[in-house]
C-alpha positions in Angstrom: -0.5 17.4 -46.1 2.5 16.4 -47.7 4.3 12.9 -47.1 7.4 14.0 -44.4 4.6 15.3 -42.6 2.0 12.6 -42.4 5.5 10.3 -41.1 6.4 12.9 -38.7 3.3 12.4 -37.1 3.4 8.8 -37.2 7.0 8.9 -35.8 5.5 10.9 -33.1 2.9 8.3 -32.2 5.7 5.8 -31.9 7.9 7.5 -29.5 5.0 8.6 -27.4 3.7 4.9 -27.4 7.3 4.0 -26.5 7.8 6.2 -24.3 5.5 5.0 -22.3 6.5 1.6 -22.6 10.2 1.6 -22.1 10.1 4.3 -19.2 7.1 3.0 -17.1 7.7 1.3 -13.9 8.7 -2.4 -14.2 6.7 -5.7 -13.2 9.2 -6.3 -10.6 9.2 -2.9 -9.1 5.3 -2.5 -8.9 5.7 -5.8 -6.8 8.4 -4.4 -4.6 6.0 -1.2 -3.9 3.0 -3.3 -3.6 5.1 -5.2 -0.7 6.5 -2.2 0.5 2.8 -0.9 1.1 1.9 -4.4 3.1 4.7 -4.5 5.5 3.8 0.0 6.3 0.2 -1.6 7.1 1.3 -4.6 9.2 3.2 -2.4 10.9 0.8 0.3 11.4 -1.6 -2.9 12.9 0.9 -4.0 15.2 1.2 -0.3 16.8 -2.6 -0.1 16.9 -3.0 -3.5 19.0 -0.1 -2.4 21.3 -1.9 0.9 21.8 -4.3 1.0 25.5 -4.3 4.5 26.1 -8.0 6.5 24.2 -7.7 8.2 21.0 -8.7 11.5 22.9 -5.7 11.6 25.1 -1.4 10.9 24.6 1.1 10.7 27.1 2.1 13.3 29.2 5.0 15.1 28.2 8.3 14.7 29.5 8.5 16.7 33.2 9.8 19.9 33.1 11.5 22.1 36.4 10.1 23.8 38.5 11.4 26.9 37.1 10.3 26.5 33.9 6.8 25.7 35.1 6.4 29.2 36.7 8.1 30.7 33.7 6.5 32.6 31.0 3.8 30.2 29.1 4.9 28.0 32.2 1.0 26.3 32.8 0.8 25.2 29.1 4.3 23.8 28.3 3.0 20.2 29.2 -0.5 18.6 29.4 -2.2 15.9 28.1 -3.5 15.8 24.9 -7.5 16.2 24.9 -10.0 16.7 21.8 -13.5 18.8 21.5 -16.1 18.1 19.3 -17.9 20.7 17.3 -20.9 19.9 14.6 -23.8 21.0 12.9 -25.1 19.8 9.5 -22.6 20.1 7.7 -19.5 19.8 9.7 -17.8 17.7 12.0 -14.6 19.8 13.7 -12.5 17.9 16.1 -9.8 20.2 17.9 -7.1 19.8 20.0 -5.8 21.2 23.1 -2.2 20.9 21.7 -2.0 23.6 19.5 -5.6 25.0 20.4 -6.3 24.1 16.3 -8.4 22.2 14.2 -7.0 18.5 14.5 -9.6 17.1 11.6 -12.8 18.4 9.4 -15.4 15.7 8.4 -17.9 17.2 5.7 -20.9 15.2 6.7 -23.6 14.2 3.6 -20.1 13.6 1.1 -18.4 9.8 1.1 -15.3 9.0 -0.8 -15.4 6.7 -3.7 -15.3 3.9 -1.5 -18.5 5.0 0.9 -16.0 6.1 3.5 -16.6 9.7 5.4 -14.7 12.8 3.7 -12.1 13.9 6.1 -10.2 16.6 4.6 -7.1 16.8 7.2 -6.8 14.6 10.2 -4.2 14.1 12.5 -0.8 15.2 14.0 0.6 16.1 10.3 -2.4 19.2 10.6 -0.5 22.3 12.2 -2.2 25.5 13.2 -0.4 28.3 15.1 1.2 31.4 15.6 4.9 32.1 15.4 6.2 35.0 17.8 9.1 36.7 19.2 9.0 36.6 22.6 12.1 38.1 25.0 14.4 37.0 22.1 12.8 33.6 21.4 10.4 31.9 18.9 7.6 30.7 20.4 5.3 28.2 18.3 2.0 27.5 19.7 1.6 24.7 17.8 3.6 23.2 20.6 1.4 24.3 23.5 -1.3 23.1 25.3 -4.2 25.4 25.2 -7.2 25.1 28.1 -10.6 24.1 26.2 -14.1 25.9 26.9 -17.3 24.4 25.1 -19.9 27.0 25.2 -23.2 26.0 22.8 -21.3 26.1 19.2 -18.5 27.8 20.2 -15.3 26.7 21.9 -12.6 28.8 23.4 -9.1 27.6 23.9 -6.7 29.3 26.0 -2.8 29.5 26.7 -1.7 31.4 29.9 1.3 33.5 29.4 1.9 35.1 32.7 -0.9 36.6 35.2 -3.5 38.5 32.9 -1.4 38.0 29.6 -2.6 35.0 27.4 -3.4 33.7 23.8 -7.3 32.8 23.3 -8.7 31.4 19.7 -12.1 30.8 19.6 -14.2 28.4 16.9 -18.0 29.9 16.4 -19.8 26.9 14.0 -23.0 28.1 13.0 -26.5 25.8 12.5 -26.5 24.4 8.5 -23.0 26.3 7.5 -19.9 25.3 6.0 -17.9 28.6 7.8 -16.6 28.4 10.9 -15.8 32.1 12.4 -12.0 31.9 14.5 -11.0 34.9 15.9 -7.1 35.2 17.9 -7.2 37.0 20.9 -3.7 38.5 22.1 -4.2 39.7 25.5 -1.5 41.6 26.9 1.2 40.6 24.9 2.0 43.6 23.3 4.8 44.2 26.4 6.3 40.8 25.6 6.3 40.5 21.6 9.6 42.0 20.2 8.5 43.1 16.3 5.6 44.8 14.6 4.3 41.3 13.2 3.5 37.6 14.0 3.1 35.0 11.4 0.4 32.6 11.2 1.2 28.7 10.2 -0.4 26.4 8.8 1.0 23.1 7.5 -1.6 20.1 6.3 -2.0 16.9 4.0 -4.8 16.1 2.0 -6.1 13.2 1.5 -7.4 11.0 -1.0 -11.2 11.6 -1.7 -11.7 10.1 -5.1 -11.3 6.7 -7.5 -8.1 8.3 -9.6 -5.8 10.0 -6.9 -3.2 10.1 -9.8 -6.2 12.8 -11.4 -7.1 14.1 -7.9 -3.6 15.8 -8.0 -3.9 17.2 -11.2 -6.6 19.2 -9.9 -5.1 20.1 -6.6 -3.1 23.6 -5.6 -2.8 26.0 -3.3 -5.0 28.8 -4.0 -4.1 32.9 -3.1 -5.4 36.1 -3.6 -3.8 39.5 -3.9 -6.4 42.2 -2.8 -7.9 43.9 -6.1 -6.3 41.2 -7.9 -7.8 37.6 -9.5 -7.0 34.8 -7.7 -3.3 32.4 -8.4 -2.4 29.1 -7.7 0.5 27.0 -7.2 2.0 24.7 -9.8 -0.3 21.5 -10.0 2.4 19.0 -11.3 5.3 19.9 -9.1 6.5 20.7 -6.0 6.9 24.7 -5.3 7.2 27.4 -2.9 6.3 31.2 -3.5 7.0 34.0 -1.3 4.0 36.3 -1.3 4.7 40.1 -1.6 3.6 41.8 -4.3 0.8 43.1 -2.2 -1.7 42.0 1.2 -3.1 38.6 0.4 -7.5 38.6 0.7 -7.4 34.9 1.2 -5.8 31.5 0.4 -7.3 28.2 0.4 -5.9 24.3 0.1 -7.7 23.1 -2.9 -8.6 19.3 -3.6 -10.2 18.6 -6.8 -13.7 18.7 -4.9 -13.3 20.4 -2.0 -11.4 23.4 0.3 -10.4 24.5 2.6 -10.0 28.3 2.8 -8.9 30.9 5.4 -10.5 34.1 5.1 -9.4 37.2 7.5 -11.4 40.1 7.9 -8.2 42.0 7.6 -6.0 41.5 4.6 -2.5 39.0 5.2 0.3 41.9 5.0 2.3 39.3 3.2 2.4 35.2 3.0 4.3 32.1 1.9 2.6 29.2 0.0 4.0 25.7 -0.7 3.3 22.5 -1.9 4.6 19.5 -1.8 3.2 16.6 -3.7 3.2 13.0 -1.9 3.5 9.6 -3.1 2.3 7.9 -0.5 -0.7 5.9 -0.7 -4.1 8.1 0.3 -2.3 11.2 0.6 -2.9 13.7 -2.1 0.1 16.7 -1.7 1.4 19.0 1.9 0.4 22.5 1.3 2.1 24.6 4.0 1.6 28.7 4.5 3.1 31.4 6.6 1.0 34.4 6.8 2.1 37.7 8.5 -0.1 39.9 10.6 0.4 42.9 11.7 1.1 43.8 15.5 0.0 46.9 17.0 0.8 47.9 20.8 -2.7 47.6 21.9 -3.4 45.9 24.8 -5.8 43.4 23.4 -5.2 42.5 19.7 -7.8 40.7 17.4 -7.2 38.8 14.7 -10.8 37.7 13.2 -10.9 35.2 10.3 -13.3 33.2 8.6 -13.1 29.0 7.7 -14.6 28.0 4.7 -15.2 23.3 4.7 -16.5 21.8 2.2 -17.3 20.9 -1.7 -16.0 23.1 -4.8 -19.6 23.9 -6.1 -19.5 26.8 -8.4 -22.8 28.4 -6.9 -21.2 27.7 -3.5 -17.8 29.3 -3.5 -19.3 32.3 -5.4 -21.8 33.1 -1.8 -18.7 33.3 0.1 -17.9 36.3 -2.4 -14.3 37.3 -3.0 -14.1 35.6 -6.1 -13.2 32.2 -4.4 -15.1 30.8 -7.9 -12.8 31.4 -9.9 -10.1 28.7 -8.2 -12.8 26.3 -9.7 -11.2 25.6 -13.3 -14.1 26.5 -15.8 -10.5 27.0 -18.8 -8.8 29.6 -20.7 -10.1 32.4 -22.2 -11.8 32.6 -23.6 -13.3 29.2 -22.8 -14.2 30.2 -19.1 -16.3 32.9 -20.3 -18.4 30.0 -22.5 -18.5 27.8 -18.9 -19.5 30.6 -16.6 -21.8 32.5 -19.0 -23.4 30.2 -21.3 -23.0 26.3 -20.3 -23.0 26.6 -16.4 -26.1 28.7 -16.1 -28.3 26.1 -18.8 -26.7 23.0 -16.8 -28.0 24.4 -13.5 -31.3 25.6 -15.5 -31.8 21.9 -16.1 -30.9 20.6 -12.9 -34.2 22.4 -11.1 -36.3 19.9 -13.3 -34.7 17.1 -10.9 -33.6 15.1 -13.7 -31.0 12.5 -14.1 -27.5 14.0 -14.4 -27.6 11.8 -17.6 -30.2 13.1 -19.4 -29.2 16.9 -17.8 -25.9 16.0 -20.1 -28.0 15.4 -23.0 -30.2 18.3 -23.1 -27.4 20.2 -23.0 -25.8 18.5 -25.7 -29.2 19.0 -27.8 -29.6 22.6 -27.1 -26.1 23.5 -28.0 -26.4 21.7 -31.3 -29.9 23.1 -31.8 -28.0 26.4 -31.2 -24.9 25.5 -33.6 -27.6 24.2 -36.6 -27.1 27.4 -38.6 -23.0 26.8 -38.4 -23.4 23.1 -39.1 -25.6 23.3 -42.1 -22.9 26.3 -43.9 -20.2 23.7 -43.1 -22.1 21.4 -45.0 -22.9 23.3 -47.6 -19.7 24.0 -48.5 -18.0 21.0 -48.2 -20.6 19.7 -50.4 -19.6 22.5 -52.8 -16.3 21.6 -52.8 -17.5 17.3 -53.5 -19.3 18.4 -56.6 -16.1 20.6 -57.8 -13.6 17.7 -57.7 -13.8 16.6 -60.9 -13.7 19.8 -62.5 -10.2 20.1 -59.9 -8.9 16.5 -61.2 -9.3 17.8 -64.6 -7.4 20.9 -64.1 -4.4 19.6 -61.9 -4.3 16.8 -64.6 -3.8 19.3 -67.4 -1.2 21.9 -65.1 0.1 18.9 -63.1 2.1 18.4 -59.8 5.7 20.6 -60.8 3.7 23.7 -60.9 1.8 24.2 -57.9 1.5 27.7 -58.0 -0.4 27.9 -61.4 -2.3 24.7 -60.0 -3.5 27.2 -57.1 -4.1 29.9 -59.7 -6.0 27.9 -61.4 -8.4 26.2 -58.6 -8.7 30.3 -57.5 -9.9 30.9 -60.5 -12.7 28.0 -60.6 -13.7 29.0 -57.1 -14.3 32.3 -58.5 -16.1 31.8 -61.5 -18.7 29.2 -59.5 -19.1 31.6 -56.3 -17.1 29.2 -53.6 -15.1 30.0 -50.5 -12.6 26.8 -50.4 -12.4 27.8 -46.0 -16.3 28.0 -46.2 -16.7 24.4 -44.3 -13.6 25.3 -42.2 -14.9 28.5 -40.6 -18.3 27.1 -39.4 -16.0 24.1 -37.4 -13.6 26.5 -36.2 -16.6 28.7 -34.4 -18.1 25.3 -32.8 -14.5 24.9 -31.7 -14.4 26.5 -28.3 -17.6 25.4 -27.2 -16.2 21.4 -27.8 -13.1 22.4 -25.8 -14.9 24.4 -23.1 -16.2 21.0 -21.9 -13.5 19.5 -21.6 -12.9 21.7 -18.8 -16.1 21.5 -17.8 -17.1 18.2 -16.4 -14.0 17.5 -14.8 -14.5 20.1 -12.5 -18.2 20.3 -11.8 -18.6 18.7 -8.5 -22.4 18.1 -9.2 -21.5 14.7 -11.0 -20.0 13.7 -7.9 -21.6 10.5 -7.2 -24.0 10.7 -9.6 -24.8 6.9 -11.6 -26.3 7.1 -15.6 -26.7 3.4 -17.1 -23.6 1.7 -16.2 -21.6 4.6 -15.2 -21.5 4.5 -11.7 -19.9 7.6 -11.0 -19.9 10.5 -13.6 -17.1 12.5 -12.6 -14.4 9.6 -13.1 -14.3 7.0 -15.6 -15.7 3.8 -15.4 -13.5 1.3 -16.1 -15.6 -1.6 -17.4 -12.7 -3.5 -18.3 -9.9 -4.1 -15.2 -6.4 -5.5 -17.1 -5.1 -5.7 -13.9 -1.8 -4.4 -15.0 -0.9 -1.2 -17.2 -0.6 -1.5 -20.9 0.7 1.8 -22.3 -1.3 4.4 -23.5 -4.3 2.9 -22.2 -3.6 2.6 -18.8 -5.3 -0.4 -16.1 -8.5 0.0 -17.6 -10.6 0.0 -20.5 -13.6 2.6 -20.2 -16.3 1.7 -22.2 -17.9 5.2 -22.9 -14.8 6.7 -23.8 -14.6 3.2 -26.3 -18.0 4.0 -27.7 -16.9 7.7 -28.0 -14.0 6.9 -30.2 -16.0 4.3 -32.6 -19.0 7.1 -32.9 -15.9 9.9 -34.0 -14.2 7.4 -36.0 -17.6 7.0 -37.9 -17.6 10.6 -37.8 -14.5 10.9 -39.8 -15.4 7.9 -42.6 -18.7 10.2 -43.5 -17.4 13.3 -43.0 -14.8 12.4 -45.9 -17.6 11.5 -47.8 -19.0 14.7 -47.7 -15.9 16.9 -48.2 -14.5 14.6 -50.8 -11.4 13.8 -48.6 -8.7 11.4 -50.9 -5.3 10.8 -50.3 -2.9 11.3 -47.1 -6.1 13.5 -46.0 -8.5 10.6 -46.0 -6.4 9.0 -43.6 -5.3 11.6 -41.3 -8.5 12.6 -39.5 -8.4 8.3 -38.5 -5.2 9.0 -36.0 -6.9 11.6 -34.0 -9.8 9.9 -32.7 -7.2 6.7 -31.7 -5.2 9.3 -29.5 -8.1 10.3 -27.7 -8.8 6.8 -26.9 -5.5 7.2 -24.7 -5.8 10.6 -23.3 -9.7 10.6 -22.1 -9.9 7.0 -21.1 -8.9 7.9 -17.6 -11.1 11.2 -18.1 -14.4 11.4 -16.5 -17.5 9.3 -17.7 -19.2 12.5 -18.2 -17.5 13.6 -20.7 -17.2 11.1 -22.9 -20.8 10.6 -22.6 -21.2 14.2 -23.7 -18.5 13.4 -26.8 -20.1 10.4 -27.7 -23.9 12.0 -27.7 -22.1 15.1 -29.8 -21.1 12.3 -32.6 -24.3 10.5 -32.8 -26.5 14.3 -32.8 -23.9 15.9 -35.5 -25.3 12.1 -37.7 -28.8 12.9 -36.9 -28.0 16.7 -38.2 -26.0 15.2 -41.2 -28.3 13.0 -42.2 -31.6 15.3 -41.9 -29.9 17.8 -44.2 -28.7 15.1 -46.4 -32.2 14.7 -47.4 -32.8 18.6 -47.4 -30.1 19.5 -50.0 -30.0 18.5 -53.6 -26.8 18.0 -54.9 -27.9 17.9 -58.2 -29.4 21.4 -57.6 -26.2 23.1 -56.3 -24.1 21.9 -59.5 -26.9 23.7 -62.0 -26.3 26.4 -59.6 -22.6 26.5 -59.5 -23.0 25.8 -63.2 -24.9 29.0 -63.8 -22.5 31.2 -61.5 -20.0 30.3 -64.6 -22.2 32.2 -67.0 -22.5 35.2 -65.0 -20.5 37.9 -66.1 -17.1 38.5 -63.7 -17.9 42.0 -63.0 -20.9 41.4 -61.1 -19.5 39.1 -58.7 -18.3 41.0 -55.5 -14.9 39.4 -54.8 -14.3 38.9 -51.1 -11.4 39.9 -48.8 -10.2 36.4 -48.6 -9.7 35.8 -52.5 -8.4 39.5 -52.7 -5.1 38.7 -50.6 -4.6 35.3 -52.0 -4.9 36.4 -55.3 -2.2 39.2 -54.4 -0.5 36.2 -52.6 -0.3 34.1 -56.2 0.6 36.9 -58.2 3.8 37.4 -55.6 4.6 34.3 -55.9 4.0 33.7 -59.4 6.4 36.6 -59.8 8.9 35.0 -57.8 9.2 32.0 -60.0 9.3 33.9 -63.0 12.5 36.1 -61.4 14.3 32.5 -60.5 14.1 31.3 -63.7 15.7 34.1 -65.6 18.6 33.9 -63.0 18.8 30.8 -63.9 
């Protein structure tokens, strides 16, 4: 790497590092925020102390005449608002008779990162509903109040249109499930509803679940599904809305980075609307809202049935519910999924049935996979120790071509790698195949709920970072924090570096180089999960234990009499590989060229 290069990198360092700096938020405005946020809770206090009436019920709305009242929907125009309960093992519903919807979800046996219960949506900002043209109006019955009927597990809610017309949705919750099985009932509506569809609404915020809500939202989206199609999402990092028509929709789901939400119909969406809005406010995540339409036929009674999915983003899980809701769990690109799903996924959840710590699950897993990559490492090391005991014989060369002639300097090296039998990419290609499965965690452990919770050594929480050291205020790059794995992680790779230069024979601008990566990581996975710094870290110190084991294996003495000898061997008998075939066509070309610009000259 020549020298503009190495300071364009540099230069990029610097305005990254400034950029940060100059364009973060100031002192004084994270104290105008932080006292923005205390007066919105003093204020929230003071309405909660002035509040007598139950959380179960509102005020009645304002009255309505008389005409109205015997009007179409005229018994469920006003009401006071009343809530049933609905739970098994794994759920807690609340709903509402305003709107006859879900008003929150508890997912019982989960806690925030602060012990508090998960509630996924809660309150007035939830709206569920259908949209309909009826006698030239929209109606929303979001806005009505819907007659409640607890039966066992199931509830019924009910909203009188006129004599033996009415809308009914029903809740089933079955014992030990995360589904809950809703079904719309339009009863005699089909003389009152104008068009050949209704649309379906539903409008929600998430909330906050986890330590870093800033990375809660980088793994949030709305989540769709053509039918024959692989799933889609929404943009992660901005707010968006798409319309949904390229074909009837299978499902769509509100993803957190943990846990869903997802509507499934029995009968495909005909077409949708998805949007997302992402929110600033504290303990709010984003506002996903969708608009689904369903068809309307003139039958007297029309169903709609549909299935709720509550609850965590666990691989295994989603996959049960079948319609590839998996695959909204981020397992990477290609072809890094296929590694995840295939290969790493099925050995992690091997390993789990033993009951073991999720610490040592991560390390037999990071032992098997270098156990597995042993033949790859020990080529790699071969080669680059090759390359060590050809330096001097290189020095001598370039010092008798020298530097204004880089093309006969290559010719020249080509030639010595040929007459000894080396491949100068040989320790290259070995790293490049271990490549994807390094990068395929990274992916990986952010998304797999199982380390949810789950403590190793001072780690309390595996699928965050622990952040040993609190600044209590940002520096840039770094962040608020200081995590101490991902600190051990980058000393273990900066050791990495200083011996694998030893072994390769690294001088120069490249001696130096492989130092700058290892500080940028430092920055970009501190606020990355524990997990996977742990598995970085335990990569380092196993790819030593490899290096040094073969260290005492090889003789390096014995692979210069053997490089020595491939000298003596006659040129004809050594098979010359595809590789040195093109770049010896390659020199030629270009030894060509110089010849040709020197006689114009």
């Amino acid at each position: 790497m020549d020298r503009n290069t190495f300071t364009g990198l540099f230069l990029i360092m610097i305005v990254l590092a400034g950029s940060f700096y100059f364009f973060g938020p100031s002192q004084t405005e994270i104290n105008k925020e932080k006292e923005r946020i205390a007066a919105d809770s003093l204020k929230k206090v003071a309405a909660a102390t002035k509040t007598t009436a139950p959380s179960t019920a509102a005020a009645t709305t304002p009255a309505v005449d008389s005409a109205t009242l015997s009007g179409p929907f005229g018994g469920s125009i006003a009401g006071t608002v009343q809530t049933t309960v609905l739970e098994n093992e794994n759920l807690k519903l609340t709903l509402t008779n305003k709107g006859g919807k879900i008003l929150s979800v508890e997912v019982k046996d989960q806690k925030t990162y602060d012990g508090k219960p998960v509630i996924l949506f809660d309150g007035n900002q939830n709206k569920f509903g259908l949209k309909m043209n009826i006698a030239g109006k929209e109606v929303n019955t979001n806005d009505l109040y819907f007659t409640a009927t607890k039966t066992g597990n199931l509830v019924s809610m009910r909203a009188n249109y006129l004599g033996d017309k009415y809308i009914e949705y029903t809740y089933d919750l079955k014992p030990k499930s995360n589904n809950v099985a809703f079904n719309i009932n339009l009863n005699g509506l089909n003389q009152v509803i104008q068009t050949d569809s209704v649309a379906l609404n539903w409008e929600t915020t998430l909330l906050e679940q986890e330590k870093s809500g800033k990375k809660e939202k980088e793994h949030a989206a709305p989540f769709y599904k053509y039918v024959n199609e692989t799933p889609d999402h929404l943009s992660i990092a901005k707010d968006e809305t798409e319309e949904l028509k390229k074909g009837k929709i299978e499902w769509f789901s509100f993803k957190q980075q943990f846990f869903s939400a997802v509507l499934i119909p029995k009968v495909a969406f005909e077409s949708g609307k998805l949007g997302v809005t992402v929110l600033t406010q504290p303990g709010e995540i984003k506002r996903y809202a969708a608009d689904m339409k369903m068809h309307f036929g003139q039958l007297a009674s029309q169903n709609y049935a549909m299935d709720f999915y509550f609850g965590t983003n666990k691989f295994d899980v989603l996959k049960k519910q079948g319609h590839e809701i998996e695959k909204q769990v981020d397992m990477g690109y290609w072809p890094l999924k296929y590694i995840n799903r295939f290969i790493v996924l099925p050995v992690f959840k091997f390993l789990e049935g033993f009951g073991w710590n999720y610490g040592l699950i991560i390390l037999i897993l990071t032992i098997l996979l270098k156990v597995a990559m042993s033949p790859l490492t020990y080529k790699s090391y071969i080669s680059m120790a090759k390359m060590r005991i050809l330096k001097p014989e290189m020095d001598e060369i370039k010092a008798k071509v020298g530097d204004d002639n880089p093309t006969l300097l290559q010719q020249e090296y080509l030639k010595l790698y040929k007459q000894v039998g080396v491949n100068p990419l040989g320790g290259c290609l070995p790293m490049l195949l271990q490549l994807p499965f390094v990068m395929a965690f990274f992916f990986f452990f952010p998304n797999l709920f199982e380390l949810r919770g789950e403590s190793f050594l001072w780690m309390k929480d595996l699928s965050t970072y622990d952040d040993f050291i609190k600044f209590g205020f940002t520096i840039p790059f770094i962040g608020d924090h200081l995590s101490l794995m991902c600190v051990l992680m980058t000393i273990s790779t900066l050791i990495y570096t200083y011996f694998n230069n030893q072994i390769s024979g690294a001088t120069g601008q490249m001696k130096y180089i492989g130092y700058i990566m290892p500080i940028i990581f430092l920055g970009v996975l501190n606020s990355y999960p524990s997990g996977l710094n742990y598995y970085y870290f335990l990569a380092n110190m196993l790819t030593f234990a490899q290096q040094f084991l073969i260290k005492s294996m090889v003789d390096d003495e014995k692979i210069h009499r053997t490089l020595q000898e491939n000298k003596t061997k006659p040129v004809e008998t050594k098979k010359k590989s595809k590789f040195q075939s093109r770049l010896d066509d390659y020199m030629r070309q270009q030894q060509q060229t110089q010849i040709q610009s020197k006689k114009n000259k």
